[in-house]
N, CA, C and O atoms as a Maestro MAE file, in Angstrom:
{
 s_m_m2io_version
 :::
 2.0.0
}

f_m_ct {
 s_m_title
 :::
 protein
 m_atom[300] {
  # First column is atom index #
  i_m_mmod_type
  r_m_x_coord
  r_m_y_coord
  r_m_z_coord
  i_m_residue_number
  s_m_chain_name
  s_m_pdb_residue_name
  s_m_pdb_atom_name
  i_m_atomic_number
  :::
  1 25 -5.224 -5.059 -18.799 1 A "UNK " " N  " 7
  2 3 -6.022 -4.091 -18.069 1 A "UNK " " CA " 6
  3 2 -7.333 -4.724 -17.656 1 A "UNK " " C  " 6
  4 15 -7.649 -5.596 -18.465 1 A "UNK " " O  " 8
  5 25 -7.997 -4.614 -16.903 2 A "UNK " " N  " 7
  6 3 -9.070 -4.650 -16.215 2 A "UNK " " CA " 6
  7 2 -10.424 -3.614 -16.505 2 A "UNK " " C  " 6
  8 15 -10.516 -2.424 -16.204 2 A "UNK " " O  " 8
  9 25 -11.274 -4.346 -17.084 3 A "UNK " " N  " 7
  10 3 -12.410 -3.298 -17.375 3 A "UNK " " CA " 6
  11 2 -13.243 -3.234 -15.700 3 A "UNK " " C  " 6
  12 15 -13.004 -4.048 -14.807 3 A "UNK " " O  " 8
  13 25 -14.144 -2.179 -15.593 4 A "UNK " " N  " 7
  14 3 -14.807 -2.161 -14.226 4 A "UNK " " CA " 6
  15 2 -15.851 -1.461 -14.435 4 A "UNK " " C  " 6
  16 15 -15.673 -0.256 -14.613 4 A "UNK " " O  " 8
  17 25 -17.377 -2.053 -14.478 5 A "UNK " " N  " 7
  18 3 -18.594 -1.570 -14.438 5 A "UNK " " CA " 6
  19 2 -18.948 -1.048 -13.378 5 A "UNK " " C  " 6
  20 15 -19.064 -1.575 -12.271 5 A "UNK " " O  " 8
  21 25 -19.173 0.255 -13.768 6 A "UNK " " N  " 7
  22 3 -19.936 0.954 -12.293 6 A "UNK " " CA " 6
  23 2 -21.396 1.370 -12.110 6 A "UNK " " C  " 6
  24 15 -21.936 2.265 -12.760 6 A "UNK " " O  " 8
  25 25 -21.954 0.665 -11.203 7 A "UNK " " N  " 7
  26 3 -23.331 1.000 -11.232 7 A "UNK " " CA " 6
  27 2 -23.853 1.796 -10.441 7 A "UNK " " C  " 6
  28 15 -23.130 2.178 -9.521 7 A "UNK " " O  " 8
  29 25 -25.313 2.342 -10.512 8 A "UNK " " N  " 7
  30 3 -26.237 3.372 -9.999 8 A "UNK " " CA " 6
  31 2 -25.191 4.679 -9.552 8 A "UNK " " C  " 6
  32 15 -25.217 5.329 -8.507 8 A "UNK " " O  " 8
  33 25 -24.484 4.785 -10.451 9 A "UNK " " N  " 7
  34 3 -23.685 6.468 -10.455 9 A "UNK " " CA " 6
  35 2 -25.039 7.542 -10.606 9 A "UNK " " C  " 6
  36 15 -25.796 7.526 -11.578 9 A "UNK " " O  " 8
  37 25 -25.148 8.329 -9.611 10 A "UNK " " N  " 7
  38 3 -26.039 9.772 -9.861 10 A "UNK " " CA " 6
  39 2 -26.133 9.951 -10.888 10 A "UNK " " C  " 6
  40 15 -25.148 9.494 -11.467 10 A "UNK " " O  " 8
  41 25 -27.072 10.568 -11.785 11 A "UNK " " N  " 7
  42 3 -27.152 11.344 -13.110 11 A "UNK " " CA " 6
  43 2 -26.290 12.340 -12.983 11 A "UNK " " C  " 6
  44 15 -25.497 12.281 -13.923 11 A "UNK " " O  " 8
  45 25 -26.028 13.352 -12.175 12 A "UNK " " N  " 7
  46 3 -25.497 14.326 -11.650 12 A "UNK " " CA " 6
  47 2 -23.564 14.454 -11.893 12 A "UNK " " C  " 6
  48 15 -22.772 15.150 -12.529 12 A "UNK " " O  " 8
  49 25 -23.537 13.370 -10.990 13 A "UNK " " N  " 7
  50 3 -22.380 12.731 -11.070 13 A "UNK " " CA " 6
  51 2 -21.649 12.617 -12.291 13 A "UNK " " C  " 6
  52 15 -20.688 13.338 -12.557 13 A "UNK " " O  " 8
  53 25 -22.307 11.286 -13.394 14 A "UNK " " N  " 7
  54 3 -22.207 11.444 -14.775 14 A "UNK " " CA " 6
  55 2 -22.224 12.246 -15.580 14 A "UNK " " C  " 6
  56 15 -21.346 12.403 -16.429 14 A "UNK " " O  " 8
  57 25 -23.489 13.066 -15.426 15 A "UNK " " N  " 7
  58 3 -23.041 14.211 -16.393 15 A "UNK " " CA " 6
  59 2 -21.634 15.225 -16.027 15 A "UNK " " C  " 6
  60 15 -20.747 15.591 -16.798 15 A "UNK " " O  " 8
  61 25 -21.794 15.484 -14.705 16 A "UNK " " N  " 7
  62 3 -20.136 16.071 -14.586 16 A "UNK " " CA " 6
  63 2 -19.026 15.204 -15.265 16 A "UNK " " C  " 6
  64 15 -18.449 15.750 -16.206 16 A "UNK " " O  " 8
  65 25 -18.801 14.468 -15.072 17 A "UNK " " N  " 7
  66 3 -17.822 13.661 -16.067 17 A "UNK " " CA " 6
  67 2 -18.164 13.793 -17.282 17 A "UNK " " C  " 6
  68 15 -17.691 14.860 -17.672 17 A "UNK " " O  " 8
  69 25 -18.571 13.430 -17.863 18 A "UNK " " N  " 7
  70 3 -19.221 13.859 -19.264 18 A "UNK " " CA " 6
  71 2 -18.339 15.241 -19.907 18 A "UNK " " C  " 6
  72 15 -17.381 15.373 -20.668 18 A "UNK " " O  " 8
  73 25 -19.155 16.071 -19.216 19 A "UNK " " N  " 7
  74 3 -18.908 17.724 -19.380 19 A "UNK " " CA " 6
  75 2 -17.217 17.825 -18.849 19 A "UNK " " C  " 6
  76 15 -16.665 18.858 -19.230 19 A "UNK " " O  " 8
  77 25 -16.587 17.136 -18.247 20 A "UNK " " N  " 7
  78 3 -15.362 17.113 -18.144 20 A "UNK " " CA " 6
  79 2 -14.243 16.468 -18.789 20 A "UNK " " C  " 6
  80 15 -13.057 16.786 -18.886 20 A "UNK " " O  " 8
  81 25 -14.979 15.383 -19.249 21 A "UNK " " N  " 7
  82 3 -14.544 14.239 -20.505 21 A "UNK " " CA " 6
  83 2 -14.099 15.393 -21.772 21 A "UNK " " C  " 6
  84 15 -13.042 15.801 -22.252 21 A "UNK " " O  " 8
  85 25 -15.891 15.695 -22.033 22 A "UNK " " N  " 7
  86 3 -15.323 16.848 -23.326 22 A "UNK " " CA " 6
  87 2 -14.350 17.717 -23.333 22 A "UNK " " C  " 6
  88 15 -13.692 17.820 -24.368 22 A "UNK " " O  " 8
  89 25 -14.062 18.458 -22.302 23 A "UNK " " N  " 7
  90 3 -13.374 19.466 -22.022 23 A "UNK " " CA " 6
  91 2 -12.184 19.212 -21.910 23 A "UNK " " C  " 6
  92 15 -11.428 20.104 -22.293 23 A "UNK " " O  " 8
  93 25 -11.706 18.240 -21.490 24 A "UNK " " N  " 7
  94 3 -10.598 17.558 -21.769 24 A "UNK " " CA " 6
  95 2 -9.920 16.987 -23.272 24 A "UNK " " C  " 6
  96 15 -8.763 16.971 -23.692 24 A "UNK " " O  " 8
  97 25 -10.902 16.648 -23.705 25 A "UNK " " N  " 7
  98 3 -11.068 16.269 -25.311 25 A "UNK " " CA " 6
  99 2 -10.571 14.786 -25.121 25 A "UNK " " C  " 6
  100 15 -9.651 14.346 -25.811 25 A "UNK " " O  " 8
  101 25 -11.248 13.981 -24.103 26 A "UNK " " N  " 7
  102 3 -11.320 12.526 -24.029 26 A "UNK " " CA " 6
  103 2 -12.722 12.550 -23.935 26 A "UNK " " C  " 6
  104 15 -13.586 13.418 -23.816 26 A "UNK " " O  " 8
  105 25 -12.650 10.517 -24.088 27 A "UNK " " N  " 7
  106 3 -13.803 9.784 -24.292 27 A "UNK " " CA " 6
  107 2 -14.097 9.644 -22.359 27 A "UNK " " C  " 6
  108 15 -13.243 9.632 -21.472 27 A "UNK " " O  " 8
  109 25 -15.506 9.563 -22.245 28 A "UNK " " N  " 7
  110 3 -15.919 9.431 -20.683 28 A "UNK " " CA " 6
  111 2 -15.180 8.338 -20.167 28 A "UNK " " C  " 6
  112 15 -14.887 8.685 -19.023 28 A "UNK " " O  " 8
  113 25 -14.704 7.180 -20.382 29 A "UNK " " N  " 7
  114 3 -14.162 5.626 -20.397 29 A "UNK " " CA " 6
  115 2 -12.720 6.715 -19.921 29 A "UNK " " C  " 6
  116 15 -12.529 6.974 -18.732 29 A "UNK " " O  " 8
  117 25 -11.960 7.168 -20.833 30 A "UNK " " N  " 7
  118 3 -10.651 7.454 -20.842 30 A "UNK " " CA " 6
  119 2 -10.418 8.311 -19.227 30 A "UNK " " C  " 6
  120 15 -9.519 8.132 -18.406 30 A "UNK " " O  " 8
  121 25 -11.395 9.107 -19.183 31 A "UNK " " N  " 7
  122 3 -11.224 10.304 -18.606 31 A "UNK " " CA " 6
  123 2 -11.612 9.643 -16.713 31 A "UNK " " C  " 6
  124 15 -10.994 10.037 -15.724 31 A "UNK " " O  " 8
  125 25 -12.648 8.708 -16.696 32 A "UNK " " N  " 7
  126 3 -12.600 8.415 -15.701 32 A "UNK " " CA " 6
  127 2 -11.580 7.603 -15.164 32 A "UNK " " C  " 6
  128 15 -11.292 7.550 -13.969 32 A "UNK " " O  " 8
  129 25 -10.996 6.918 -16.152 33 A "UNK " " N  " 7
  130 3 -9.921 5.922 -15.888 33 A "UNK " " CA " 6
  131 2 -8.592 6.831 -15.419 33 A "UNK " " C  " 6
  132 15 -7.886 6.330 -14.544 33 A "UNK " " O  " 8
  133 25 -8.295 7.864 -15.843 34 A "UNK " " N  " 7
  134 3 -7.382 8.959 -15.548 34 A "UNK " " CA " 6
  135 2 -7.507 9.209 -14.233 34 A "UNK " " C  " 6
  136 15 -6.686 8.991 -13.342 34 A "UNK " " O  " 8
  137 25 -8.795 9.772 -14.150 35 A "UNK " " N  " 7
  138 3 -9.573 9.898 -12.670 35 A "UNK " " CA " 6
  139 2 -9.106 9.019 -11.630 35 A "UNK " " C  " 6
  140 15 -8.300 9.428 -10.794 35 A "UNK " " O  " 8
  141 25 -9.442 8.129 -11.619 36 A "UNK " " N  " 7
  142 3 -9.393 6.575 -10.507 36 A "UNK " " CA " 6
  143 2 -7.746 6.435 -10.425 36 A "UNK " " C  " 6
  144 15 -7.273 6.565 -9.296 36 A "UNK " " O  " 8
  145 25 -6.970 6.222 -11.346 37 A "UNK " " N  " 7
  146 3 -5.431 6.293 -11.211 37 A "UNK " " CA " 6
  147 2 -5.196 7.423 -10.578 37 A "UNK " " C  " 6
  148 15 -4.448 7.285 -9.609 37 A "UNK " " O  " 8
  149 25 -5.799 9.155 -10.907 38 A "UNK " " N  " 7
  150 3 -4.961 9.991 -9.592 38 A "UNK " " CA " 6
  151 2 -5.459 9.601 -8.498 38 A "UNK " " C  " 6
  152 15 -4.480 9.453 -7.767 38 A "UNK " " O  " 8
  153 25 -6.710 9.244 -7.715 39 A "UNK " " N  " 7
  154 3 -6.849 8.767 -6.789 39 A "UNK " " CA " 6
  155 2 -6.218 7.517 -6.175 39 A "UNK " " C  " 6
  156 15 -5.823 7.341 -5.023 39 A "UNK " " O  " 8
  157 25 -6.220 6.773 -7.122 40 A "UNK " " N  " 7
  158 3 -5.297 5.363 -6.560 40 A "UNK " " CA " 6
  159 2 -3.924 5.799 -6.088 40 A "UNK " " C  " 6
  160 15 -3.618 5.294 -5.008 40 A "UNK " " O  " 8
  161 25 -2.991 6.632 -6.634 41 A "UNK " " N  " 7
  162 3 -2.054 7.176 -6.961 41 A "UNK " " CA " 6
  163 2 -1.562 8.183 -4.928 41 A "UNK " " C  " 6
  164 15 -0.576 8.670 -4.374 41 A "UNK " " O  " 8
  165 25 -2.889 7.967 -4.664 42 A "UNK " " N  " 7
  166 3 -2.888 9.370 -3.563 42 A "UNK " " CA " 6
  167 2 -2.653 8.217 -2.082 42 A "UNK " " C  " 6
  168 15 -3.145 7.090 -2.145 42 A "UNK " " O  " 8
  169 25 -2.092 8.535 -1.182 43 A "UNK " " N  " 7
  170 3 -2.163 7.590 -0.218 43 A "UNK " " CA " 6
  171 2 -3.257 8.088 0.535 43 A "UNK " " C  " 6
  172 15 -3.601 9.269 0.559 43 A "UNK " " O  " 8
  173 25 -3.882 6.999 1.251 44 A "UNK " " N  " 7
  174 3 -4.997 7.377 1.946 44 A "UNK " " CA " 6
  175 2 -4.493 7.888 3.200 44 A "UNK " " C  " 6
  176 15 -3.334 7.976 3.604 44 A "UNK " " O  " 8
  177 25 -5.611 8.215 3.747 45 A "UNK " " N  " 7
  178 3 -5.071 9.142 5.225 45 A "UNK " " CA " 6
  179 2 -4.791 7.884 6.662 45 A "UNK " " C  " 6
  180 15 -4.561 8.273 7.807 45 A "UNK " " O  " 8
  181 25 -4.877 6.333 6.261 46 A "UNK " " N  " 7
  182 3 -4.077 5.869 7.550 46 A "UNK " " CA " 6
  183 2 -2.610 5.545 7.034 46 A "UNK " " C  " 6
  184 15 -1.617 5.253 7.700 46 A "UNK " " O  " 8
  185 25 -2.779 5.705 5.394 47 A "UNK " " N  " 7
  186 3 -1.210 5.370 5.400 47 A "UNK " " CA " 6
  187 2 -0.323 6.338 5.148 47 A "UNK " " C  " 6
  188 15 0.816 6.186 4.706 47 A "UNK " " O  " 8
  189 25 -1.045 7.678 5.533 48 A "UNK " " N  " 7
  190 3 -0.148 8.845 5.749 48 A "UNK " " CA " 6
  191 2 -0.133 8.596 7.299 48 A "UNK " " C  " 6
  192 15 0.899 7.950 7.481 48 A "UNK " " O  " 8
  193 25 -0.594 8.733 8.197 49 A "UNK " " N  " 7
  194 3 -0.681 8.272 9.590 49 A "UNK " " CA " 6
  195 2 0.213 6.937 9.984 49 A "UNK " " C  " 6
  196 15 0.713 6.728 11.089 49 A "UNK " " O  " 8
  197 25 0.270 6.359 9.197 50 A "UNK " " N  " 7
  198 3 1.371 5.147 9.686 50 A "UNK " " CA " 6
  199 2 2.543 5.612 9.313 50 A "UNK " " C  " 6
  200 15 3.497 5.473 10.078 50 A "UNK " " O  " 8
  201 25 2.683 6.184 8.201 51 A "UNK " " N  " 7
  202 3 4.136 6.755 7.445 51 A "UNK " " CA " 6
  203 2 4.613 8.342 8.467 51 A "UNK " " C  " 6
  204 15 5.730 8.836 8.313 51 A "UNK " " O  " 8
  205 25 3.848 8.800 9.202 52 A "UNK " " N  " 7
  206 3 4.305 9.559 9.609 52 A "UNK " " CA " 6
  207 2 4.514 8.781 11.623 52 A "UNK " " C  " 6
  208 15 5.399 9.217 12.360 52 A "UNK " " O  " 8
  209 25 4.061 8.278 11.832 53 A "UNK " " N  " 7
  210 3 4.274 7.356 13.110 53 A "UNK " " CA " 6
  211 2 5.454 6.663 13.109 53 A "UNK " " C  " 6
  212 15 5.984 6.415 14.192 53 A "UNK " " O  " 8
  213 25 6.026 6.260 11.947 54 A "UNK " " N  " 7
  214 3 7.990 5.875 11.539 54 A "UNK " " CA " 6
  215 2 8.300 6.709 11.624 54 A "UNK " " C  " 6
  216 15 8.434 6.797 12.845 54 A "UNK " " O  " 8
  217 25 8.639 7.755 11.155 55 A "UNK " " N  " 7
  218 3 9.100 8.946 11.429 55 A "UNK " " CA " 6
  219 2 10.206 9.155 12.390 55 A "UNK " " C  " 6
  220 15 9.860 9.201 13.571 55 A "UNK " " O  " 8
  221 25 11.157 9.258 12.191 56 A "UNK " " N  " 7
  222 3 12.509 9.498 13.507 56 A "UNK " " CA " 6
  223 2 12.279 11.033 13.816 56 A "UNK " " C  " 6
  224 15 13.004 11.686 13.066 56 A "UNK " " O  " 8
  225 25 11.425 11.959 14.768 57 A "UNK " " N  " 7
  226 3 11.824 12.806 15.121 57 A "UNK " " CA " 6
  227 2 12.348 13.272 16.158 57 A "UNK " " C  " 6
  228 15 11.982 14.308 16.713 57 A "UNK " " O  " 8
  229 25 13.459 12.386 16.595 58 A "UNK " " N  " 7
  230 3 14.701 13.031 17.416 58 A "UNK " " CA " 6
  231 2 15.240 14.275 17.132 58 A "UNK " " C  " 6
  232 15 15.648 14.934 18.089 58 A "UNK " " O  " 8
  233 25 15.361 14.920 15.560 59 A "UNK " " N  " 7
  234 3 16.102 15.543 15.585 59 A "UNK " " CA " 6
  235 2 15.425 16.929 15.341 59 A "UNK " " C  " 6
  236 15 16.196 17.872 15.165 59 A "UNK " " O  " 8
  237 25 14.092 17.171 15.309 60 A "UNK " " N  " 7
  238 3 13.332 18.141 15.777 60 A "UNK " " CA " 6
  239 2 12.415 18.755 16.939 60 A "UNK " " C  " 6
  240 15 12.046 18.004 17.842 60 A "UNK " " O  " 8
  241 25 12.079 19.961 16.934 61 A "UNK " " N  " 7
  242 3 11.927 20.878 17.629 61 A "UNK " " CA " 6
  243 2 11.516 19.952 18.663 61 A "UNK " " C  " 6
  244 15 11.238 18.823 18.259 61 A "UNK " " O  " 8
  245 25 11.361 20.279 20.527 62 A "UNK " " N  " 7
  246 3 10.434 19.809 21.237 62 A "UNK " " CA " 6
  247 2 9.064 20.903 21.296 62 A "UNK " " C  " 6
  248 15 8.798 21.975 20.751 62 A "UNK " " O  " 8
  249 25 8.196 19.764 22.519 63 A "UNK " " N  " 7
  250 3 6.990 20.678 22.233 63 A "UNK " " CA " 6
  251 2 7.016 21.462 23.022 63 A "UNK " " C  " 6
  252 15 5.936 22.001 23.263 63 A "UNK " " O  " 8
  253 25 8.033 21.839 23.679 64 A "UNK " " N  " 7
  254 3 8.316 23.428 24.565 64 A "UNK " " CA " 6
  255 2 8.852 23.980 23.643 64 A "UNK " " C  " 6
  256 15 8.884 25.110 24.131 64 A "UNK " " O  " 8
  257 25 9.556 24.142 22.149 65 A "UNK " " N  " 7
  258 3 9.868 25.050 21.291 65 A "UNK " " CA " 6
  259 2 8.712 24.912 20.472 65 A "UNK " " C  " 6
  260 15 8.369 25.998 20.004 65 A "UNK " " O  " 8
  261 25 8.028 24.004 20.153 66 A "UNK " " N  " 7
  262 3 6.823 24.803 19.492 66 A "UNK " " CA " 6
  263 2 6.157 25.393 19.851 66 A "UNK " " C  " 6
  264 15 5.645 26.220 19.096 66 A "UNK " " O  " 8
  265 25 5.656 25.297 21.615 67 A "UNK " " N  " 7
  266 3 4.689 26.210 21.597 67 A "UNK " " CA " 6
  267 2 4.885 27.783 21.878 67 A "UNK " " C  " 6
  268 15 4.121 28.698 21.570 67 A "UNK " " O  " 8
  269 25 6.304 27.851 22.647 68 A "UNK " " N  " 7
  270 3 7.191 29.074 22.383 68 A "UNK " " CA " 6
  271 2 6.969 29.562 21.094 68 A "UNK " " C  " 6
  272 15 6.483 30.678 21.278 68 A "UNK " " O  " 8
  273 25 7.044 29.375 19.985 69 A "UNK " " N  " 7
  274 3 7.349 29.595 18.442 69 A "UNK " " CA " 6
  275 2 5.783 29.952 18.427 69 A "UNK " " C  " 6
  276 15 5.424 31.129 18.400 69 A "UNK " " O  " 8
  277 25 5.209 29.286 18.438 70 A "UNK " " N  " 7
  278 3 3.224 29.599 18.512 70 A "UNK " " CA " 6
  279 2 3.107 31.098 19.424 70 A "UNK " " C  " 6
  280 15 2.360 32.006 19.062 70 A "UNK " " O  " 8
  281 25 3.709 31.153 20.278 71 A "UNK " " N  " 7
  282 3 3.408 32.045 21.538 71 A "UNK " " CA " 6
  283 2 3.874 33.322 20.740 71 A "UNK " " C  " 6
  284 15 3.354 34.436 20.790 71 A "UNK " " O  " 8
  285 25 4.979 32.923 19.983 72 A "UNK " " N  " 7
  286 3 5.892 34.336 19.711 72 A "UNK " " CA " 6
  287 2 5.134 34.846 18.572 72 A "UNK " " C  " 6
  288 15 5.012 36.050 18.348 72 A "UNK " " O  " 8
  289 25 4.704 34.066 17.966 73 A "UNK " " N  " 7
  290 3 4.327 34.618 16.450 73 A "UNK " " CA " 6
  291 2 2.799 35.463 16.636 73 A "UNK " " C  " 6
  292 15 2.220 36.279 15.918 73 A "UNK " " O  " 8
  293 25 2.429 34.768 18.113 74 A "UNK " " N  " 7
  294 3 0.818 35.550 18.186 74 A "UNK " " CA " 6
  295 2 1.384 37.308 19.205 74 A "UNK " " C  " 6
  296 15 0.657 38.244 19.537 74 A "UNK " " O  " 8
  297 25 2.703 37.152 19.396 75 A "UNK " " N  " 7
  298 3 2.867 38.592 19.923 75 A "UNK " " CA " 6
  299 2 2.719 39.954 18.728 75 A "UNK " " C  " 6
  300 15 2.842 41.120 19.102 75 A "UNK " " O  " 8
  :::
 }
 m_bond[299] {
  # First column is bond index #
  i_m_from
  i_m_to
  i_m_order
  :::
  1 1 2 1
  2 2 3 1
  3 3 4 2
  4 3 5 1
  5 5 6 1
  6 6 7 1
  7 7 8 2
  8 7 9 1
  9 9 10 1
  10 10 11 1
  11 11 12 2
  12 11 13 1
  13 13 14 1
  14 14 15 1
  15 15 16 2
  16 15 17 1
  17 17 18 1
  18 18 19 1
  19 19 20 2
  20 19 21 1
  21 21 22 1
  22 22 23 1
  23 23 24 2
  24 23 25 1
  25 25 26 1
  26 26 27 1
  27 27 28 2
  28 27 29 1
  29 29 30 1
  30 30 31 1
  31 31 32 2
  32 31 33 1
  33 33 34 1
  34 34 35 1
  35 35 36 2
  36 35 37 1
  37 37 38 1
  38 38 39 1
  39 39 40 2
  40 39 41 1
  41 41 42 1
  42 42 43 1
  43 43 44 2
  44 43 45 1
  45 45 46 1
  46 46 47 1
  47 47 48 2
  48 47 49 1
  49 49 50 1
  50 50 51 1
  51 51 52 2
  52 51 53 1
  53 53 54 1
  54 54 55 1
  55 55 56 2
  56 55 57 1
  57 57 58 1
  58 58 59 1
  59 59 60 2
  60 59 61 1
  61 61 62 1
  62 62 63 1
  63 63 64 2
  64 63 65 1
  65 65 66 1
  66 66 67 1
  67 67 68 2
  68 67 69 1
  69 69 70 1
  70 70 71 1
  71 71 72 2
  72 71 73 1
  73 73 74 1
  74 74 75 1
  75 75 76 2
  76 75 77 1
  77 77 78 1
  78 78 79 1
  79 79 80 2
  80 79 81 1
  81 81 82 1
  82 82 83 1
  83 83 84 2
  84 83 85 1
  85 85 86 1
  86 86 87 1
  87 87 88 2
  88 87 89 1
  89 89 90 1
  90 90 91 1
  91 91 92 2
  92 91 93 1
  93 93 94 1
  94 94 95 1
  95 95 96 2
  96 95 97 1
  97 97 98 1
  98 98 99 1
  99 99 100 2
  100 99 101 1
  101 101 102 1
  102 102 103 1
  103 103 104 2
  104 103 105 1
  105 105 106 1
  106 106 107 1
  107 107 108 2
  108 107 109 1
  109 109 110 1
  110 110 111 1
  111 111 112 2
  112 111 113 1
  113 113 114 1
  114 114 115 1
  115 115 116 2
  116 115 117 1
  117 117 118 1
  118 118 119 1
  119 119 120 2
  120 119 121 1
  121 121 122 1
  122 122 123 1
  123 123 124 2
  124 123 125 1
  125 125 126 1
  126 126 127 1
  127 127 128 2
  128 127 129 1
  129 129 130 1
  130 130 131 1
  131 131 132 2
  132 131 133 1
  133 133 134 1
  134 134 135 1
  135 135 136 2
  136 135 137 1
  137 137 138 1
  138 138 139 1
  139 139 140 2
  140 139 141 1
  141 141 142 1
  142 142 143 1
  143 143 144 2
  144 143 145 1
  145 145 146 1
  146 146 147 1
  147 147 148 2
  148 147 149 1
  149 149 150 1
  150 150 151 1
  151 151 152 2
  152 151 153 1
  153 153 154 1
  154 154 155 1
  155 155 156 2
  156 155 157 1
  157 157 158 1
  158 158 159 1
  159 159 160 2
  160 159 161 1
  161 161 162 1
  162 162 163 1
  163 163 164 2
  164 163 165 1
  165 165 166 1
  166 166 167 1
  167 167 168 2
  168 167 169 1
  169 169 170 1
  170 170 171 1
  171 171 172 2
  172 171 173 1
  173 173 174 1
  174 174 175 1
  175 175 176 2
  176 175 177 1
  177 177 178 1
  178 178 179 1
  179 179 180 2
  180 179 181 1
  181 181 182 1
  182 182 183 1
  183 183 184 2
  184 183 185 1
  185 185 186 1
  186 186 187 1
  187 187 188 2
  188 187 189 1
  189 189 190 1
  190 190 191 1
  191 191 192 2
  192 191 193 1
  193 193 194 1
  194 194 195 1
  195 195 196 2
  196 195 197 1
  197 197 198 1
  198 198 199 1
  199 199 200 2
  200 199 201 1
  201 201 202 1
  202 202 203 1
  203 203 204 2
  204 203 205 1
  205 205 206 1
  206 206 207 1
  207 207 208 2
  208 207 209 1
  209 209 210 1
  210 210 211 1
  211 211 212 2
  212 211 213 1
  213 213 214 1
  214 214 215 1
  215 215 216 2
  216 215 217 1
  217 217 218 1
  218 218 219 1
  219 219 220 2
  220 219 221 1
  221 221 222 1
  222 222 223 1
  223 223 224 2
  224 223 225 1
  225 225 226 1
  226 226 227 1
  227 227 228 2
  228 227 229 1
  229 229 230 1
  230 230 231 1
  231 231 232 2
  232 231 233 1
  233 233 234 1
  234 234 235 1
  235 235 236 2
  236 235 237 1
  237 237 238 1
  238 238 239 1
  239 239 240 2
  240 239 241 1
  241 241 242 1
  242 242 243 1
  243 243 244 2
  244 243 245 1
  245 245 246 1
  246 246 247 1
  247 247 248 2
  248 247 249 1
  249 249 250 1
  250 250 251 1
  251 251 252 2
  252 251 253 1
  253 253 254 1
  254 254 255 1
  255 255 256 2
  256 255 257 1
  257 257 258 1
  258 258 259 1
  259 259 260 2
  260 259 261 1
  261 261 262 1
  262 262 263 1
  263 263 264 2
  264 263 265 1
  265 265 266 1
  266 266 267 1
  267 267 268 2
  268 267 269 1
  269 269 270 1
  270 270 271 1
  271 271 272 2
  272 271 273 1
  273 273 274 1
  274 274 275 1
  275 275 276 2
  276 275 277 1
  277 277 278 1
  278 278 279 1
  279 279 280 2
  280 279 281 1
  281 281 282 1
  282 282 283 1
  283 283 284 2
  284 283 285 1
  285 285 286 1
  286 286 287 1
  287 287 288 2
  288 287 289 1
  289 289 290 1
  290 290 291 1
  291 291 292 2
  292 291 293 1
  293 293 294 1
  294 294 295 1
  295 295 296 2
  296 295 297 1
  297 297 298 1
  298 298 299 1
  299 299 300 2
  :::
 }
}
């Protein structure tokens, strides 16, 4: 594993972790490390944008049935 010093974090900041650490009933170390893995864990928004640009949609709606479908639902 990899340790990682983080500097000039807000007071603000920290103490929310802190107060969330406890509440959790982890150590601040544990709890941020939890933290950073769900974020790592999350794809960022160009590689949802590239993953959706592969995308084969041949086999859905065109955009004359969506906006029909939009049109109908505001009747």
């Amino acid at each position: 594993m990899t340790t990682l010093y983080i500097r000039d974090v807000d007071d603000a900041v920290a103490e929310t972790f802190k107060q969330r650490a406890a509440v959790a009933g982890m150590s601040l170390s544990a709890y941020v490390a939890l933290e950073l893995a769900n974020i790592a864990a999350r794809p960022t928004n160009a590689e949802i944008v590239q993953r959706l640009k592969t995308r084969d949609r041949s086999a859905g709606p065109s955009t004359v049935e969506i906006v029909e479908a939009v049109r109908d639902s505001r009747r």
